[in-house]
C-alpha positions as CSV (number, residue, x, y, z in Angstrom):
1,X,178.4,149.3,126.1
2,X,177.5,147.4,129.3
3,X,173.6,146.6,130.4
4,X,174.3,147.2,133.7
5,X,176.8,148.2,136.5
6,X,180.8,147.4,136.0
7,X,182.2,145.4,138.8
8,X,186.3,145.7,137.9
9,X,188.4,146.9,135.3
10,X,192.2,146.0,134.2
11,X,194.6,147.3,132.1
12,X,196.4,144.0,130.3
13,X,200.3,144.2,130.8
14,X,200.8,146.8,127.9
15,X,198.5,148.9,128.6
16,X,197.3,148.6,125.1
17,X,194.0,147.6,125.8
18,X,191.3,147.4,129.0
19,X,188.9,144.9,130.0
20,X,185.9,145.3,132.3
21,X,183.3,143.1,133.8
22,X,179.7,143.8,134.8
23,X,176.2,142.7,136.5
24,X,175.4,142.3,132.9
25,X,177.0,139.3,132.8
26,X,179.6,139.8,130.4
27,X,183.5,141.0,129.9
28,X,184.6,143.9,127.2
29,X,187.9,144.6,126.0
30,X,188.5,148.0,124.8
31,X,191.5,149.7,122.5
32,X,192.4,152.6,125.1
33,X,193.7,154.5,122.5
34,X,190.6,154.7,120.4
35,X,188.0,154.1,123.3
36,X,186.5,151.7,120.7
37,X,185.2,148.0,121.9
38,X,187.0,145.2,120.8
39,X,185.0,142.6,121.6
40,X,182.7,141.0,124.6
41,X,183.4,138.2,126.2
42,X,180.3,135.7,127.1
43,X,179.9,132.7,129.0
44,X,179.1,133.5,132.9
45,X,175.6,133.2,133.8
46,X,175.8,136.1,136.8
47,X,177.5,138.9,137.2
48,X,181.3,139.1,136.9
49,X,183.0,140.8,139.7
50,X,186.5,140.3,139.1
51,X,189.1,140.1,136.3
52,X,193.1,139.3,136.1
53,X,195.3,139.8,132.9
54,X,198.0,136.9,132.6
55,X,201.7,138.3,132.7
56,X,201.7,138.3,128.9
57,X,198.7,139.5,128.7
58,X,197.1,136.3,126.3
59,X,194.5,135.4,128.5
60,X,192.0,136.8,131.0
61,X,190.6,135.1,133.9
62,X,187.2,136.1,135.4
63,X,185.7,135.3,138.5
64,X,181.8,135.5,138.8
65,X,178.7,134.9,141.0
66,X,178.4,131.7,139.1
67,X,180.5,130.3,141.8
68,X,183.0,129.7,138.5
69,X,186.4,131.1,137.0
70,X,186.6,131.4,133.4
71,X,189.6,131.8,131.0
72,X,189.7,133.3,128.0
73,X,192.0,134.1,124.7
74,X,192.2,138.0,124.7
75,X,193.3,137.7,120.9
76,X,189.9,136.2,119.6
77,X,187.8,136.2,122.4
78,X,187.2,132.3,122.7
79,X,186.6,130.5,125.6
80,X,189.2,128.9,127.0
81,X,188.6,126.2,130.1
82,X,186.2,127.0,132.9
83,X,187.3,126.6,136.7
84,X,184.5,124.9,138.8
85,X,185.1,124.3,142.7
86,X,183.9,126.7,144.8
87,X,181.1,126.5,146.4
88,X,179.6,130.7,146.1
89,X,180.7,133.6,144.4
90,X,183.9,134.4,143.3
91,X,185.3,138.2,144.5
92,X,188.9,138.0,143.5
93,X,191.2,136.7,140.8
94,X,195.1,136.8,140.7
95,X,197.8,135.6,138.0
96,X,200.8,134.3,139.4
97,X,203.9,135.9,137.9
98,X,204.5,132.6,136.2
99,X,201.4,132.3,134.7
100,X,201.2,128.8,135.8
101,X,199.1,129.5,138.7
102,X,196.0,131.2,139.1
103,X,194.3,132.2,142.6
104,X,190.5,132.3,143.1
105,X,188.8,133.8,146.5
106,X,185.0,133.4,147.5
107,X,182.1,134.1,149.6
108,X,182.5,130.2,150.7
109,X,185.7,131.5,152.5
110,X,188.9,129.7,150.6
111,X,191.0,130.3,148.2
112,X,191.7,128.3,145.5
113,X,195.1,127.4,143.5
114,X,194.3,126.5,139.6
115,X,197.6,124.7,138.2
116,X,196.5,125.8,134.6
117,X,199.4,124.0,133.1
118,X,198.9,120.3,135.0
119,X,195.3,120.7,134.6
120,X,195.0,119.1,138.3
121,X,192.2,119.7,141.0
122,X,192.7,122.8,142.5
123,X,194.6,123.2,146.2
124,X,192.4,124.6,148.8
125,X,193.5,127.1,151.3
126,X,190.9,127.1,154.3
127,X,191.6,129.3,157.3
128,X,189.3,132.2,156.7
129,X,186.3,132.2,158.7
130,X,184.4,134.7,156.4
131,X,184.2,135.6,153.1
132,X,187.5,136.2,151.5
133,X,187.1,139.6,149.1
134,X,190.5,139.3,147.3
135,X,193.7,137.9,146.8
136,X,197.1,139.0,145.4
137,X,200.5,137.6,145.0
138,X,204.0,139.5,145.8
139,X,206.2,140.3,142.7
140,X,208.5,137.4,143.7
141,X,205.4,134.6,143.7
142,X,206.5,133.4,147.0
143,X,203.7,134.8,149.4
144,X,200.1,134.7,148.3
145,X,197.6,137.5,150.3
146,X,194.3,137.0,151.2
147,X,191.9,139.7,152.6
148,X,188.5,138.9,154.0
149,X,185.6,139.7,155.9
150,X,186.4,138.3,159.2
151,X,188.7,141.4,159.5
152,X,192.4,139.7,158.7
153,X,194.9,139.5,156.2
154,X,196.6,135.8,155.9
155,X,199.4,135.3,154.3
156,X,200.3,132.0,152.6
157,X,202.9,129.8,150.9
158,X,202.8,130.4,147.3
159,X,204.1,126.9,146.3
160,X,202.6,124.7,149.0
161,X,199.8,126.7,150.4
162,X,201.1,126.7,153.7
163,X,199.5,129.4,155.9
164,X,202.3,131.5,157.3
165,X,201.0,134.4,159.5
166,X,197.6,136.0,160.0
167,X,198.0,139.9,160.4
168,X,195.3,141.6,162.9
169,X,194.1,144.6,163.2
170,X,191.7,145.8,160.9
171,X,188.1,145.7,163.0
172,X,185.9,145.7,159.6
173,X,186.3,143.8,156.3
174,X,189.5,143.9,154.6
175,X,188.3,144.7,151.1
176,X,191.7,144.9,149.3
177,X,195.2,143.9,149.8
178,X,198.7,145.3,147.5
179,X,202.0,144.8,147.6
180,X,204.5,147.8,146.6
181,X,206.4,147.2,143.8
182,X,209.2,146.4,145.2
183,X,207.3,143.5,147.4
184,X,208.9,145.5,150.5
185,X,205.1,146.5,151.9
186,X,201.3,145.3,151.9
187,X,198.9,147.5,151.9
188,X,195.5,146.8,153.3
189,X,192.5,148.0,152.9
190,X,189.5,147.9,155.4
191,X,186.0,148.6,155.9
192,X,186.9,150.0,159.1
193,X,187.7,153.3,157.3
194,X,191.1,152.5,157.6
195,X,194.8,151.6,155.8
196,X,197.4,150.0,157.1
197,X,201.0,149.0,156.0
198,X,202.6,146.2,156.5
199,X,206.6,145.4,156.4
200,X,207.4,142.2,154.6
201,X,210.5,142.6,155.8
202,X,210.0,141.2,159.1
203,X,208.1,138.0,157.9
C-alpha cells in the first residue's frame, strides 16, 4: 500500500493491529489478522521515520523529517494536535508509561518532553553533541535513554530532565537503545558493529 520505502513499524499494545510509516509521507494501520488496511493516516509533509503506540493504544505519535510530531486518534484516523519545536528531523518517538509524556529526538541533537495533558511548551534536554537517533523510557518511567551519533548513550531524569550519567563506549553511532523487561538491563546498539549491555542496577 505504501509509494515508497517504510521507515518503522509497531504493533499497538494488543497486538491487534500494526501501523507503519514511510518516505511516502504517510502512516497505515493494518488488521494483522486479515493483513487488510485500515486506514492511512495523512498530514506530514516528508517522510515519517518513527512511530510510538500510547499505552492504551488510542493514539499514535509520529515523528517526521518535517522537523514535527504528530498525534493521531487510531480509532478514526483524525488528527489530533501537532508538536512543533525542533529545529530538523525527528528519528525517534517514545510514550511514557503514563501516557502523559511523550519524548521526541532529532538530527538538531535534543530531545524533547511533550506534556500532552498540560499542553505546555515542551522541556528540552540538550547534552548531545550529534544527532540523537532514538529515545526510550524504562518500564518504571523513571529513566529516559537517549542514543546518538556522537557515539554515547545518556541517560536522564524522567520527571525533571536532569541528565544522570553518560555511558561510553560505543566508537560509532548508537542507533538504538532497549531496556529488558524487567528495566534490569539497556541494551545498545551501535554502528560500530557492536552491542553492549548495560546494568541498571548500578546507576
Amino acid at each position: 500500500g505504501h509509494e515508497d520505502r517504510v521507515c518503522s513499524v509497531q504493533f499497538d499494545p494488543k497486538g491487534g493491529s500494526l501501523a507503519s510509516s514511510s518516505t511516502d509521507k504517510t502512516v497505515k494501520l493494518w488488521n494483522v489478522a486479515s493483513s487488510t488496511l485500515l486506514r492511512t493516516l495523512e498530514g506530514h509533509e516528508n517522510s515519517v521515520l518513527s512511530l510510538a503506540f500510547d499505552p492504551k493504544g488510542l493514539t499514535l505519535a509520529g515523528g517526521s523529517e518535517d522537523s514535527t510530531v504528530k498525534l493521531w486518534r487510531t480509532s478514526t484516523g483524525n488528527l489530533l494536535r501537532t508538536l512543533e519545536g525542533h529545529e530538523n528531523s525527528v528519528f525517534s518517538v517514545a510514550f511514557h508509561p503514563n501516557g502523559l509524556t511523550l519524548a521526541s529526538a532529532s538530527r538538531d541533537h535534543t530531545i524533547k518532553l511533550w506534556g500532552l495533558a498540560s499542553g505546555q511548551h515542551p522541556r528540552t534536554l540538550a547534552g548531545h553533541n550529534n544527532a540523537v537517533l532514538k529515545v526510550v523510557f524504562d518500564p518504571k518511567g523513571l529513566i529516559l535513554a537517549s542514543g546518538s551519533d556522537d557515539h554515547t548513550v545518556r541517560l536522564w531524569d524522567a520527571e525533571s530532565g536532569k541528565l544522570l550519567r553518560t555511558l561510553e563506549g560505543h566508537t560509532g553511532p548508537v542507533e538504538v537503545v532497549a531496556f529488558s523487561s524487567d528495566g534490569r538491563i539497556l541494551a545498545s546498539k551501535g554502528g560500530d558493529g557492536t552491542i553492549r549491555l548495560w546494568s541498571c542496577e548500578t546507576w
